[in-house]
N, C-alpha and C positions, 0 to 999 in steps of 0.2 A: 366545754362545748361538745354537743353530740357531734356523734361519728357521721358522716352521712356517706351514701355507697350506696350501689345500686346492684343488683341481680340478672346476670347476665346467663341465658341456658345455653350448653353449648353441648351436644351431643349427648342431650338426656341428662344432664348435669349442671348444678349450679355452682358458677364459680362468681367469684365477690370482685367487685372490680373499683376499688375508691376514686371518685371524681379526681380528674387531672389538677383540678386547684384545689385542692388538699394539700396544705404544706405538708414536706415529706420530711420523716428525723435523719437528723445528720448518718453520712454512711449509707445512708439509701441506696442502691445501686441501680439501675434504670436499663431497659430492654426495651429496643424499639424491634417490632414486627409489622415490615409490609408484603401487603399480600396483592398479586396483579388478578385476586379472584371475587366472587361476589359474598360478600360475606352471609346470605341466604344459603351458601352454596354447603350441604350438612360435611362432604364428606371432608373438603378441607380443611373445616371447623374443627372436626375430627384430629387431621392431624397439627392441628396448630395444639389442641389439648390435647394428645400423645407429645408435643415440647416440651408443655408448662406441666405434665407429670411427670416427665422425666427430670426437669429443671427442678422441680418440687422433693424429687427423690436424692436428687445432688446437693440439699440443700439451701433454695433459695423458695422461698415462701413470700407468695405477694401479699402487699400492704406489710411485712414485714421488715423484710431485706431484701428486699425487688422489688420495683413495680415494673409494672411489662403493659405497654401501650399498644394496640394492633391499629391500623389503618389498611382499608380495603380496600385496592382500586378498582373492581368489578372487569369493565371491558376498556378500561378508558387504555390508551396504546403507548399514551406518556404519564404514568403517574406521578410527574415531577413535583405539582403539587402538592400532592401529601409527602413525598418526601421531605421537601423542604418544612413543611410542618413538624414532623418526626426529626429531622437534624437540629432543627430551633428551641427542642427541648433540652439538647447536649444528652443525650443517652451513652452510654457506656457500652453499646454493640447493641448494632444494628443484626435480626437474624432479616433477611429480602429472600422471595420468590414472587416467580422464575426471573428469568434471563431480563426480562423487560424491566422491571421491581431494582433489581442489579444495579442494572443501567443508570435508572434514578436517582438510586443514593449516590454511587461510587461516584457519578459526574458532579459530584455539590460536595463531597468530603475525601479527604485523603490523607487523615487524621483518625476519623471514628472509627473503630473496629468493624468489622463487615462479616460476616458468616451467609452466604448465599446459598442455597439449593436451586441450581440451574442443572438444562439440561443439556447444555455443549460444552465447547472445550473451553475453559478458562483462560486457557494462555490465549487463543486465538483471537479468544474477547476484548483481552486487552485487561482481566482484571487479576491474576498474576502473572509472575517471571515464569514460574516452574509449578511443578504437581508438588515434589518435592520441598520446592523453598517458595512460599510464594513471594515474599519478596517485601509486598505492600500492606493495607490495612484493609486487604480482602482474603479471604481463604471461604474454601467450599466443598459442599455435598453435591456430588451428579447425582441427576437423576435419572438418568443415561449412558449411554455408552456405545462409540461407533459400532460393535461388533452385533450389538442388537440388530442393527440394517438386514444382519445376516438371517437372522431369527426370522424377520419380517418374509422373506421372502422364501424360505423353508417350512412356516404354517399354511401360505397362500399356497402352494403348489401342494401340501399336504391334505387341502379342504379342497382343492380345487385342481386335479392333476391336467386338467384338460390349461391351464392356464398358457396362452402364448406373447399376453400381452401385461404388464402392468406400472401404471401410471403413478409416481413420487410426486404428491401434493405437500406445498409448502407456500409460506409466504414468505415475503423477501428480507424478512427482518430474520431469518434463520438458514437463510440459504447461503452461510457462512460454515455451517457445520459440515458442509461434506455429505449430505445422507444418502444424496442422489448418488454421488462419487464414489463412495462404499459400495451401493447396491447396482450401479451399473456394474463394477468389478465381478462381482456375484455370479449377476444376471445370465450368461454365457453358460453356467455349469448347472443351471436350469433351465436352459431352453428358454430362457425368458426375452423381449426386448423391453429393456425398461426407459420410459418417457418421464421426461422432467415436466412438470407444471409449476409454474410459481405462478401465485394469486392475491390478488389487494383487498377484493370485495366480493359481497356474497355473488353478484352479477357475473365476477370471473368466474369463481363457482360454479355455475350453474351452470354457466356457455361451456366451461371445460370438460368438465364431466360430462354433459350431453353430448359435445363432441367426440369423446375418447368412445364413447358406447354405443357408436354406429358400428363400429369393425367389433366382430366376436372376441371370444375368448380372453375378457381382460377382466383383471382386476384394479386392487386398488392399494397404494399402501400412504398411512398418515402418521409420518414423523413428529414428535412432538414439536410445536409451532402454537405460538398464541394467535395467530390470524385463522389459522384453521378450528382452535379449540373454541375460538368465537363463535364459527358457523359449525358445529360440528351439529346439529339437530339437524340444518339444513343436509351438508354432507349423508349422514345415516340416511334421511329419505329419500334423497339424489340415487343413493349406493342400490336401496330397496325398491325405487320403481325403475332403474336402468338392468337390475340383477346384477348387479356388481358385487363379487366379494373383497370383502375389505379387510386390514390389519390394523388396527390402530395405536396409538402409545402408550393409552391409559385405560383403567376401567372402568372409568366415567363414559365414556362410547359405546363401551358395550352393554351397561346397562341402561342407558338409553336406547337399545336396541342394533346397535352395532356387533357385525358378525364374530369379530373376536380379537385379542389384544395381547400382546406378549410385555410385561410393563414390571420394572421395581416395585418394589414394595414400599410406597411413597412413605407411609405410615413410621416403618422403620427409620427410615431415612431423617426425617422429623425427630424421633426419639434420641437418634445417635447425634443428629446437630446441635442440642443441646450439649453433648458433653463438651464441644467446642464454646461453647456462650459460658459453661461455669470457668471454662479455663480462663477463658477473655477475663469475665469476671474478676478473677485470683490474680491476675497481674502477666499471664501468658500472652504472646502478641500472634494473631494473624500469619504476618511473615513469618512465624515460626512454629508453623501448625500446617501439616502437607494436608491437601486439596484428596480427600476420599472419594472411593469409586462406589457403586452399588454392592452392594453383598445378598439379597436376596431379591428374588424373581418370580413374577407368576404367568400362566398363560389360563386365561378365562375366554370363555365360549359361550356364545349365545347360540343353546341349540333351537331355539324357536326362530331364530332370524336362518338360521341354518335352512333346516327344513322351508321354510315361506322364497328362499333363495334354489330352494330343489339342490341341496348339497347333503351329502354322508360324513357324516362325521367316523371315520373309522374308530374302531376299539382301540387301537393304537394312540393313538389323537386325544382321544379320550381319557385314556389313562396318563397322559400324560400333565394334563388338564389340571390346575390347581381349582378351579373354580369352574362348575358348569350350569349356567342361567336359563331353566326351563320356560 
């Protein structure tokens, strides 16, 4: 019988993907990948194929001795349904992103192997015991780290020394992580007062940030949060016609126009959770795989939003810059 397959492009690359109803030869080993992003979205693509090379490198080879199934939940807030699609195939380890993706699988199994890249704390999640042991059939990559809070608010006062006022945007499905609590802590030893926002809908958005930008001298800072990454086009415009400088979590923001981001190196992070999926693979278990921190970091700046904001980017600033967007 011919082989039948289809050609899938995925950041300038063709990778081979065998229809799902393709018997598979025995020993086959199965990777399910859910994603809470749009699967148009290139740079995610990107690192979902920085995995499957890294997985490819350790070798498992799809249509081989892998297949690896993606599902994409775009903005949807419960992906439970493709979860349960993705768990109904019995895969062998589950990799989920972010925190929401998590949520999905971990509440319908606690059996399957689980490998997450979220961005808060796992223990507080509820999806293991310890960093160290986790315990259960989830272990994980952050892609985060409370002390970032700290970051955030030493580029805003760095871009923006006159800053007296700056407003912690989040929605309440992350206002578990502390970000505000971190950076109030902070706040004080910059002259700062820092105001909490939690938000539902683009509508809170909009009212909140027009409200916060009546009184001077304020910024903005944007904790990772899928409520926020939602409206983050809205956000950018909101930030650009109130003058508001912003920080954001990722450099998806800033290349949409957003003033600048101190953020992991998502890419890496993808590469290195793979070697947790060959272990799963090999007969290693979750519970006994510690929960990893971020290891590299970048700070990217949009000097064009800079300037359009009437802000100086100092040399200092500059040079520090992993990435600078003219």
């Amino acid at each position: 019988m011919r082989r039948r397959e289809f050609i899938k492009v995925v950041a300038g690359s063709a990778v081979v993907w065998p229809f799902a109803a393709r018997a598979q030869p025995a020993g086959m080993k199965r990777v399910a990948i859910l994603m809470r992003f749009a699967e148009s979205d290139l740079q995610w693509q990107e690192r979902v194929s920085a995995f499957q090379s890294a997985l490819h490198q350790l070798g498992w080879t799809q249509g081989r001795n892998v297949v690896i199934t993606s599902r994409w939940a775009a903005t949807d807030p419960d992906p439970s349904a493709l979860a349960r699609e993705l768990i109904a195939q019995s895969p062998d380890v589950i990799l989920a992103c972010p925190h929401t993706a998590t949520v999905a699988v971990h509440r319908q199994t606690t059996t399957i192997p689980i490998v997450a890249v979220i961005s808060g704390d796992p223990v507080s999640a509820g999806f293991v015991q310890s960093y160290a042991r986790p315990g259960g059939n989830v272990t994980a990559f952050l892609l985060f780290e409370a002390s970032i809070n700290t970051k955030y608010m030493q580029l805003l006062k760095d871009i923006a020394p006159q800053l007296t006022r700056v407003a912690v945007l989040h929605g309440n499905n992350t206002a578990w992580r502390g970000d505000f609590a971190a950076i109030k802590q902070v706040a004080p030893s910059f002259e700062v007062e820092p105001i909490e926002i939690s938000v539902r809908k683009a509508s809170d958005i909009e009212q909140a940030i027009s409200d916060f930008a009546q009184a001077p001298n304020g910024g903005l800072i944007l904790p990772p949060d899928s409520t926020t990454v939602d409206q983050s086009k809205l956000i950018i415009a909101l930030a650009a016609r109130h003058r508001l400088p912003a920080v954001y979590a990722t450099r998806e923001w800033v290349i949409d126009g957003g003033l600048m981001c101190y953020t992991t190196d998502v890419t890496d992070i993808f590469r290195r959770a793979a070697s947790y999926v060959d272990r799963v693979l090999r007969g290693e278990r979750p519970a006994d795989l510690p929960v990893q921190a971020p290891t590299k970091y970048e700070t990217v700046i949009n000097a064009k939003t800079a300037k359009a904001l009437g802000l100086t980017v100092s040399p200092q600033l500059l040079a520090r810059a992993d990435e600078v967007i003219e």
